[in-house]
C-alpha positions, -999 to +999 in steps of 0.1 A: +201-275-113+193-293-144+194-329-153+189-326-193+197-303-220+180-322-240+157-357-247+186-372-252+217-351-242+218-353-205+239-341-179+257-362-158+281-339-142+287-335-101+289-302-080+315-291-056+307-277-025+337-290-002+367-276-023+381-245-011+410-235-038+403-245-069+435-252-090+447-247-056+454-211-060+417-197-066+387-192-041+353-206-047+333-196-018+300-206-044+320-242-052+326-259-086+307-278-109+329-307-132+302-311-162+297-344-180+269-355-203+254-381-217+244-387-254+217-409-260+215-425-294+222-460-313+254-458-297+259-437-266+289-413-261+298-399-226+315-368-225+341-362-199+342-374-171+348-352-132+374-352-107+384-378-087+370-359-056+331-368-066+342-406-079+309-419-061+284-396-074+297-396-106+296-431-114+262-432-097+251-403-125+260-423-147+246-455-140+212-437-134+217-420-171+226-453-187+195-474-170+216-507-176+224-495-213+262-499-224+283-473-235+304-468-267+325-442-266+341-421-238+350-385-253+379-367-236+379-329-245+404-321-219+432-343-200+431-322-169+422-342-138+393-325-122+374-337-162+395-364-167+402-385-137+382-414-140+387-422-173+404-456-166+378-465-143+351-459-168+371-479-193+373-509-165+334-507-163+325-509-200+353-531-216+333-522-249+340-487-247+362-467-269+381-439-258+376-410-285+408-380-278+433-360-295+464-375-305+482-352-278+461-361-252+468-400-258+506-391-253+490-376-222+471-405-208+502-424-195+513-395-172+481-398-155+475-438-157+506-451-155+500-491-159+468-489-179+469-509-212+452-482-236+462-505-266+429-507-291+411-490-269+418-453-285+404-438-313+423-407-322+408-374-338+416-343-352+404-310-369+372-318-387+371-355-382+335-372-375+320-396-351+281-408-362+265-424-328+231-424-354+212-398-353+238-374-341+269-365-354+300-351-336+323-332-356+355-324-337+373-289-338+409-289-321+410-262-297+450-263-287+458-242-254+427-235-248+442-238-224+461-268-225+478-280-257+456-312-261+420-296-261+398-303-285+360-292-286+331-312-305+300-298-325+267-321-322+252-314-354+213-323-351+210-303-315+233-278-326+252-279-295+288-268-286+311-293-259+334-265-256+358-280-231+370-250-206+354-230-232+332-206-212+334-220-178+331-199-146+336-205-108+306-218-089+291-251-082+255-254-106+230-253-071+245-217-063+242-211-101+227-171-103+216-147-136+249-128-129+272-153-155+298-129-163+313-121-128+326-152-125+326-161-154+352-132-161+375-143-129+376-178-144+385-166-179+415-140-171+427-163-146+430-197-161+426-190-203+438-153-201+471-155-216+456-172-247+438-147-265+450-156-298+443-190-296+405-186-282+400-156-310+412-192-336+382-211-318+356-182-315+364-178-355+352-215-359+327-212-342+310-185-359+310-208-391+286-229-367+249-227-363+255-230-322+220-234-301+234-243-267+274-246-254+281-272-228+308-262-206+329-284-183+323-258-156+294-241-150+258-237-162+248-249-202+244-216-221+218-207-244+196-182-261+204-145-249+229-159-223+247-175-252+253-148-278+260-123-243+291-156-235+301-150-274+305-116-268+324-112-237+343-139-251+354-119-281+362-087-264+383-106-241+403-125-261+413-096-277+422-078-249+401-048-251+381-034-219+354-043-214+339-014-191+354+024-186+367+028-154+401+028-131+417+002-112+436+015-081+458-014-067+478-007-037+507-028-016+511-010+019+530-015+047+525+005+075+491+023+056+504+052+039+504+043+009+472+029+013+457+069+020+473+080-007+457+050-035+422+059-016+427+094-019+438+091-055+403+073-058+385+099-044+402+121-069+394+102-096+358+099-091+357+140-084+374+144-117+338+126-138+354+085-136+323+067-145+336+035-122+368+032-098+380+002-077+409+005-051+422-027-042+443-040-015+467-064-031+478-077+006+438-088+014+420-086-017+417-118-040+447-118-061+422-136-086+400-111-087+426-077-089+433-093-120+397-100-134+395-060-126+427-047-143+417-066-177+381-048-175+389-014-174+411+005-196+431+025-168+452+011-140+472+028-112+496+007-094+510+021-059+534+007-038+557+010-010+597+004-017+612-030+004+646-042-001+655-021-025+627-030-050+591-033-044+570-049-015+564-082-029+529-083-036+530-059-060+556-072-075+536-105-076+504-088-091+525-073-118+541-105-125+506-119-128+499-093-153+531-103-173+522-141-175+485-131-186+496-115-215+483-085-202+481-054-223+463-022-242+463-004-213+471+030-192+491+032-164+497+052-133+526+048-110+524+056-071+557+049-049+563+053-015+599+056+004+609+071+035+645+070+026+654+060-010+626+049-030+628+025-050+591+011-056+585+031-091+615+020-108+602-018-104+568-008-117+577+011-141+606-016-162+578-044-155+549-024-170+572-014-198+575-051-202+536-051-215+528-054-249+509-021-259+505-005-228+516+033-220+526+050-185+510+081-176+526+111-160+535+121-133+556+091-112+544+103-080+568+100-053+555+100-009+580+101+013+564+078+040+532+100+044+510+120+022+510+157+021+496+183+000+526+187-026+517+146-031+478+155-035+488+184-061+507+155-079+482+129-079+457+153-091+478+158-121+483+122-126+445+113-120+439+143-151+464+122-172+449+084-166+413+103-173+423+122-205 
C-alpha cells in the first residue's frame, strides 16, 4: 500500500476491511479503499475526502500529511458519501479552507449537511476553469453522470496526473490490492457506471487530448505506465459496449434442478462445438454482480429459466431487468424455458430481451417440459450451432 504518488502528491485515503455490501447491494470479500490525496504546494489542496465509516483514520491521515501546515482548498470530485462525508468536518477544522466543487454539487451539499453555513466558503467550477496552488495547476473537466450528475474530474498539469473521480475504480481495499486490475475492476464498472457509456466515451475523448502520466482513482490502486494505457483500454471498449472476450454466458434460474441440467448440458455442448470460453451461472447463488460483469464481456448469452406464476421465476426476471437498467446491448441471445404444464418462462425473456438496444435472439426457443430428454438435447444442439455461428 502506498503513501505517495509523488514528492508532493500524497495519498491520504483509508481502506475498508469491515464493510461487507458495498452500496449495500455489492460483495467485497477483498474490502474497499475511499482514496484521498494531498497536494503539497504554496497552497495545499486536499482532494476528497472518505466515508464516514473511517472518520478517525482519515482525519489522522490527514493531520500526519499536513505536519501542522493549513489547508486551502478542499476539492470535491464527487458528492457521494463514502468520498464526501466529512466535508463539513474538514471545513470546521480549517476555517481558512475553501471548498472547490461543481455548481451541481453545491445544490447538493445541503441534502447531506443540512444546517451547515456554506456561505463564502464555495468556490464553484466548471469545464476548463483553473485553480493555481503554485507550482501546480488544476484544470477541471466536468465529468456529468459519471456516474452521478455533479462529477467533475481535475487534470494536475506539472505531474500530469488524472483525479478521475469514480473514473476507473474497482472493488478491493489497497492492502489486498493484486496485478489482476481488471477483474474487479470490470465488476465495479458494469455495475455502478455501466449504463453510462456515452457519457464516459465524452470523458475518455477528453482525456485523450491530455498528456496523462498517472490517474488517481477514489477507489482502488493509482494507475500508471502499462497498467494505465491497459485501464484506457478496457475503458474504451466498455463504454462502448463491445465484448470484450469471445465466449458464452449460460445463466440459469432453477427450481427443482432441471433446468439447471439442461443450461449445464447446453455448456457442455457448447464447448464440444470449438467455444473458446463458457461460463454457466446460477442466478439463485451466484453473485448477481458478477453474472452481469460476465454477460457484458462476452458477445453471446443464453438465458434459461423455469416458468412461475405465469411468467418467469423471479431471478431471472431480476437479472434481465438488470440488463435493462445497464443499458445492456450488441449482443446474441439464446432462450431456454422450462414448464411442466404451460410454459411461460420464454415469452418473458424473449419481450425483455427484445427490449435491448441492438441485440438479436437466436433460434431455436427451446422448450423442457419439467426434465430434459433427448428431443430437448437435439434442440439445444441446434441452438448452441446458432449462438456459435
Amino acid at each position: 500500500m502506498y503513501t505517495t504518488i509523488s514528492d508532493t502528491i500524497k495519498y491520504i485515503g483509508v481502506d475498508d476491511l469491515d464493510i461487507d455490501l458495498f452500496e449495500s447491494q455489492y460483495v467485497v470479500p477483498e474490502g474497499m479503499s475511499y482514496n484521498s490525496y494531498l497536494i503539497e504546494d504554496e497552497k495545499i489542496a486536499i482532494m476528497d475526502t472518505a466515508d464516514r465509516r473511517k472518520t478517525d483514520e482519515w482525519k489522522s491521515n490527514l493531520k500526519k500529511a499536513l505536519a501542522g501546515r493549513k489547508p486551502s482548498y478542499l476539492v470535491a470530485h464527487h458528492m457521494e458519501p463514502d468520498h464526501a462525508s466529512l466535508i463539513a468536518e474538514a471545513l470546521e477544522a480549517y476555517p481558512e479552507m475553501q471548498l472547490v466543487c461543481s455548481a451541481q454539487a453545491l445544490k447538493m451539499l445541503p441534502n447531506f449537511f443540512d444546517g451547515f453555513k456554506f456561505e463564502g466558503r464555495v468556490i464553484t467550477v466548471k469545464e476548463g476553469d483553473t485553480l493555481s496552488l503554485g507550482s501546480h495547476t488544476l484544470q477541471f473537466i466536468a465529468a456529468p453522470m459519471v456516474h452521478w450528475p455533479e462529477v467533475i474530474m481535475s487534470y494536475e498539469s506539472s505531474e500530469k496526473v488524472l483525479f478521475a473521480a469514480d473514473g476507473f475504480g474497482k472493488f478491493g481495499a489497497l492492502v489486498n490490492e493484486t496485478d489482476d486490475w481488471a477483474c474487479e475492476a470490470r465488476r465495479y464498472y458494469f455495475n455502478i457506471c455501466g449504463k453510462y457509456g456515452v457519457q464516459v466515451q465524452n470523458v475518455l475523448k477528453k482525456a485523450a487530448n491530455l498528456d496523462i502520466q498517472a490517474i488517481c482513482p477514489l477507489h482502488g490502486p493509482v494507475l500508471k505506465g502499462e497498467a494505465l494505457k491497459e485501464a484506457i483500454r478496457l475503458y474504451d471498449i466498455w463504454s462502448r459496449y463491445e465484448p470484450e472476450s469471445e465466449g458464452v454466458l449460460v445463466a440459469y434460474a432453477s427450481i427443482h434442478g432441471g433446468t439447471a441440467k439442461a443450461a449445464e448440458r447446453l455448456g457442455e455442448i457448447l464447448k464440444e462445438k470449438g467455444a473458446k470460453k463458457v461460463v454457466v451461472s446460477d442466478l439463485s447463488r451466484d453473485d448477481m454482480a458478477e453474472v452481469i460483469e460476465d454477460a457484458f464481456r462476452y458477445p453471446n448469452i443464453v438465458v434459461a429459466a423455469a416458468s412461475y406464476d405465469g411468467g418467469v421465476f423471479p431471478v431471472m426476471h431480476d437479472f434481465l431487468h438488470h440488463l435493462q437498467i445497464k443499458n445492456y446491448q450488441k449482443r446474441r441471445f439464446g432462450i431456454v424455458e422450462n414448464g411442466s404444464w404451460a410454459p411461460s418462462a420464454g415469452r418473458v425473456m424473449k419481450e425483455m430481451i427484445e427490449g435491448l438496444k441492438d441485440c438479436q435472439i437466436a433460434e431455436p426457443l427451446v422448450t423442457i417440459r419439467s426434465r430434459m430428454k433427448p428431443a430437448d438435447e437435439e434442440q439445444l444442439a441446434i441452438l448452441a450451432d446458432n449462438i456459435l455461428n
